[in-house]
N, C-alpha and C positions, 0 to 999 in steps of 0.2 A: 648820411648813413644812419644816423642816432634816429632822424624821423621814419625813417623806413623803419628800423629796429622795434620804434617804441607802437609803430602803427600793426606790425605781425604780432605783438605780443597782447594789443588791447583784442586784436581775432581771434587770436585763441582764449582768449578770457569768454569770449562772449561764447566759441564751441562747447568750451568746457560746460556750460551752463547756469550762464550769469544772466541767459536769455530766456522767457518762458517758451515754454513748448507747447504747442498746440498741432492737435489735430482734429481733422476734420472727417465726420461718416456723414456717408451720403448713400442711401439705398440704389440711389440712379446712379452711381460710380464717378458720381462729381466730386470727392473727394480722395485723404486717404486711404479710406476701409469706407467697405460693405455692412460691417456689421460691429456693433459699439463694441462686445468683446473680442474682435481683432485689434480693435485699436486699443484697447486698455491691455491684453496682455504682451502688445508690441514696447511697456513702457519697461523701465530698470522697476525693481521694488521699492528701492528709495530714492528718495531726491531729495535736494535741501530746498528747490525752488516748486513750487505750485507747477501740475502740468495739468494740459486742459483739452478734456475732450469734447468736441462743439460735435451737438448731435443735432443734422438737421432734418427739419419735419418729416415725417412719415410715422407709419406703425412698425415698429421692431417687435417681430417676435420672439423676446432672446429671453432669456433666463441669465443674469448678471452674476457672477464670481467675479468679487474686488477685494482682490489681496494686496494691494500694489495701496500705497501712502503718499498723502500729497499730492493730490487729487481733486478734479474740479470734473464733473460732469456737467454739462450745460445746455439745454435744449435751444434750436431757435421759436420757440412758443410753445407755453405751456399747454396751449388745448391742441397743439397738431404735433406735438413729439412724444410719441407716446411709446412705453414700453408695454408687453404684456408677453402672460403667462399661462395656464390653467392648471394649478397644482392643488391637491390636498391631504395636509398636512397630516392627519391620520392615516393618508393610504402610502404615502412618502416614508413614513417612519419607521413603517411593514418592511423597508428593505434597507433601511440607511441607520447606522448607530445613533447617528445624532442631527444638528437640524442644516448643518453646514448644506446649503441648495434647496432647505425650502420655500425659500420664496421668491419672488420674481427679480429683487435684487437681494443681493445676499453679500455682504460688508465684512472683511477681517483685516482692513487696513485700517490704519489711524490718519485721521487730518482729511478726512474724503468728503466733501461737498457736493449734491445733488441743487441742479437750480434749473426753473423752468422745465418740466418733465410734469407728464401723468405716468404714474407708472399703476399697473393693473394686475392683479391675479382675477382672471375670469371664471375661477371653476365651480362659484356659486351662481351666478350669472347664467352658465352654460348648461346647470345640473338638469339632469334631465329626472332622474328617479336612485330610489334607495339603493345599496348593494351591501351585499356582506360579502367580504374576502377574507382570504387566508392572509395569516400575518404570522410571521413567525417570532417577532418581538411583543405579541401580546401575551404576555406569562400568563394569562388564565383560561383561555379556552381557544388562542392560536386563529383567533379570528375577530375582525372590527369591522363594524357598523358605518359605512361613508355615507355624511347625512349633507344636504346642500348647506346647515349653517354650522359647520366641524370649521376647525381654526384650517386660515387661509391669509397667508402673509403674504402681504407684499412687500415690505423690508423687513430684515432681520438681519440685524447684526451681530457676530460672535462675540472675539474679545477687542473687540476694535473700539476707539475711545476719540473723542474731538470729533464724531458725526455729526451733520449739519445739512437742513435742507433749507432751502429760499425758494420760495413760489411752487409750488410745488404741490401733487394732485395723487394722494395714494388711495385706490380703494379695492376693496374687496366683500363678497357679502357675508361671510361665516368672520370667526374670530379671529383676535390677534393682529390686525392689518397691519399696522406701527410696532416690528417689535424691537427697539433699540433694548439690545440684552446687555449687560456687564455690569454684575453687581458690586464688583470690588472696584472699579476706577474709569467706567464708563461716562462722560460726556454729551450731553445729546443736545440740538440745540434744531426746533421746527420755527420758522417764520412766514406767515402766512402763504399758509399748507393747508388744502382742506383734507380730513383724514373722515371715510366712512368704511362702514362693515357694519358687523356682529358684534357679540360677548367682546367686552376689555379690548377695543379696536384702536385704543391707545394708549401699550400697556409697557413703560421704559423704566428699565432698574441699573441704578444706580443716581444721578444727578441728571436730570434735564428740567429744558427751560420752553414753552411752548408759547409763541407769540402771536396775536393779529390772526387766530387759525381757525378753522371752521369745521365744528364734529358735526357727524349725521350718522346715526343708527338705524341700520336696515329692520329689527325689531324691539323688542323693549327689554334688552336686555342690557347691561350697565356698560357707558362707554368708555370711563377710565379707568385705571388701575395704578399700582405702583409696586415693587418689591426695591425697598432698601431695608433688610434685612443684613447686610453685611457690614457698612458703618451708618452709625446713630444718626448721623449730620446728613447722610444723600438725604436728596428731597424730589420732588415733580413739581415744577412751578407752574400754573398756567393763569398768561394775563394777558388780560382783554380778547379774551374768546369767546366763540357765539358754539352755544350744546343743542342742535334740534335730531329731530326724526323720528320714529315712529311711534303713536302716542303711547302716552302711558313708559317710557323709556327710564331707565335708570341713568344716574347721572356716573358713580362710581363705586366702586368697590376695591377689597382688597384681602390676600390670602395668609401674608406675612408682614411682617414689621414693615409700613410704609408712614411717608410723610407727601400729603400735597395741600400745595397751599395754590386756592386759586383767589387772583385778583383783578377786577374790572371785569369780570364775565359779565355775559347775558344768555339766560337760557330763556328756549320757548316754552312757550304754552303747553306743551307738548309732555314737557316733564313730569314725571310722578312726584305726588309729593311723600321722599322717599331721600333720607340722610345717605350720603355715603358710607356703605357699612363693612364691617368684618367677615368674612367666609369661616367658618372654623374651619381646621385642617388639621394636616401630622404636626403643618410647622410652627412651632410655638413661637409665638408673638412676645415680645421684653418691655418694647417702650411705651407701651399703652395706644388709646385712640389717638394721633395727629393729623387730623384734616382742619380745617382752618381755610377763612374766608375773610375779604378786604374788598367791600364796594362792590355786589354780585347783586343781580338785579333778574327779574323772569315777567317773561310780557304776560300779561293781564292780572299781573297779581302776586308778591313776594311770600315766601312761603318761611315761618321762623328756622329754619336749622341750618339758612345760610349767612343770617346775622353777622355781625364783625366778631371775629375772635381773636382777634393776630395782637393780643397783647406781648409773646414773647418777641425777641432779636433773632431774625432769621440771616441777621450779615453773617454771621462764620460759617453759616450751615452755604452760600450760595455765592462768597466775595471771590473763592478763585474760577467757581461759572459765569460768572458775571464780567471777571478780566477777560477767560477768554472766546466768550461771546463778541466783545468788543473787539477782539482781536479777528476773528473770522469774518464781522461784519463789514470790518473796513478792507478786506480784500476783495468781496462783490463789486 
């Protein structure tokens, strides 16, 4: 009797959700769901355990709302799982307060993990010609100019914080493609991810950490960027990445108080020889210039303004992104 007792009690342990949960889309109906946002908003908002949706190859054409936490998206191969979209974020903004759905996935959960995925916004790609529309959110003349290289995300996350991609394929041809937002407590962790677009196509504020990842600029206009304007210590780390694409390309810039320190790069040929520089703007700048470099190198030829400068301690500004990097990574 006691073994029958203790054997119903360990079953409901594992119901209750001591098991991971996975499900499965399949376009052909070989799974749970048709479509990945059936399956992600079939979950609870929270879970204490990781649940995981196995997304197998095909093209989805879905536009992603991920509200839901604790969270694993997972392609069966990064070049045949692919999401897409055609949105632009100037004509998008003409009807919407704010950016909640501009881009092809769109992130307000915390602890949400992207792996093995291309995810796309096509609407630079697909532009066919110039338009002026009405817009009723432009306070000055109630009309915007939609140009094929106007900001085009394909992630962007609200206030959501411990985002993280693995393997992973974002692109877009206008700006913004990467936009991990959260200036006050945002998280952000890329490992070998290739990220291309336009203007600041990989542009994350608050703390993130960009690994083994591969930028390409569709023209020469600056690929990074940063806003930690809200505390002194967020930073943009990027180590051991490769910067190419269209000559004469800018490497980064920035419009308010940022910090990035990149280490083990390689840029191409390709690059202007051009410092990462300051935008002026409304928004006044406090902590002065912080860009800084550690072992960056550029094929045919090194250029002085990426020299070694990292004489300060960057452990307080990056030790609790660095635990929980380490922490996310051993769940892969």
């Amino acid at each position: 009797m006691k073994v029958i007792s203790l054997h119903i009690i360990l079953c409901c342990l594992f119901l209750n959700g001591f098991t991971q949960q996975r499900i499965v889309v399949d376009q052909q109906g070989h799974g749970d769901y048709k479509t990945i946002q059936e399956a992600i908003n079939s979950l609870t908002d929270l879970s204490s355990t990781q649940r995981i949706v196995f997304v197998k190859n095909g093209s989805y054409n879905e536009k992603l709302l991920i509200e839901k936490s604790n969270l694993l998206i997972v392609g069966e191969s990064r070049e045949k799982a692919i999401i897409t979209q055609s949105i632009s974020r100037d004509e998008f903004r003409c009807d919407h307060a704010n950016d909640w759905g501009v881009a092809t996935v769109n992130v307000n959960g915390n602890d949400v993990t992207l792996k093995d995925l291309t995810i796309v916004n096509n609407y630079g790609f697909e532009f066919k010609a110039e338009k002026t529309i009405s817009c009723v959110n432009d306070t000055l003349n109630h009309e915007k100019k939609i140009t094929k290289t106007g900001h085009q995300m394909a992630l962007r996350t609200m206030k959501a914080t411990r985002f993280a991609a693995f393997n992973c394929t974002f692109s877009s041809f206008g700006g913004d493609t990467v936009s991990p937002w959260n200036v006050d407590n945002g998280y952000f962790y890329f490992k070998h991810c290739k990220i291309e677009g336009g203007v600041d196509l990989y542009c994350p504020r608050g703390w993130a950490w960009a690994e083994d990842c591969e930028f390409y600029a569709y023209n020469a206009s600056a690929i990074i960027w940063h806003d930690g304007s809200k505390h002194q210590e967020s930073i943009s780390v990027l180590n051991n990445c490769f910067f190419d694409g269209y000559k004469n390309f800018f490497l980064g810039r920035y419009h308010r108080d940022a910090q990035m320190l990149l280490m083990n790069c390689k840029f191409s040929k390709n690059m202007r020889d051009s410092a990462i520089y300051h935008v002026p703007s409304a928004k006044e700048t406090n902590w002065g210039h912080r860009i800084y470099y550690k072992n960056c190198e550029k094929e045919g030829g090194d250029f002085a303004w990426y020299k070694n400068n990292t004489e300060i301690d960057f452990q307080p500004s990056i030790e609790n992104l660095k635990k929980w990097i380490e922490t996310v990574s051993k769940n892969q």
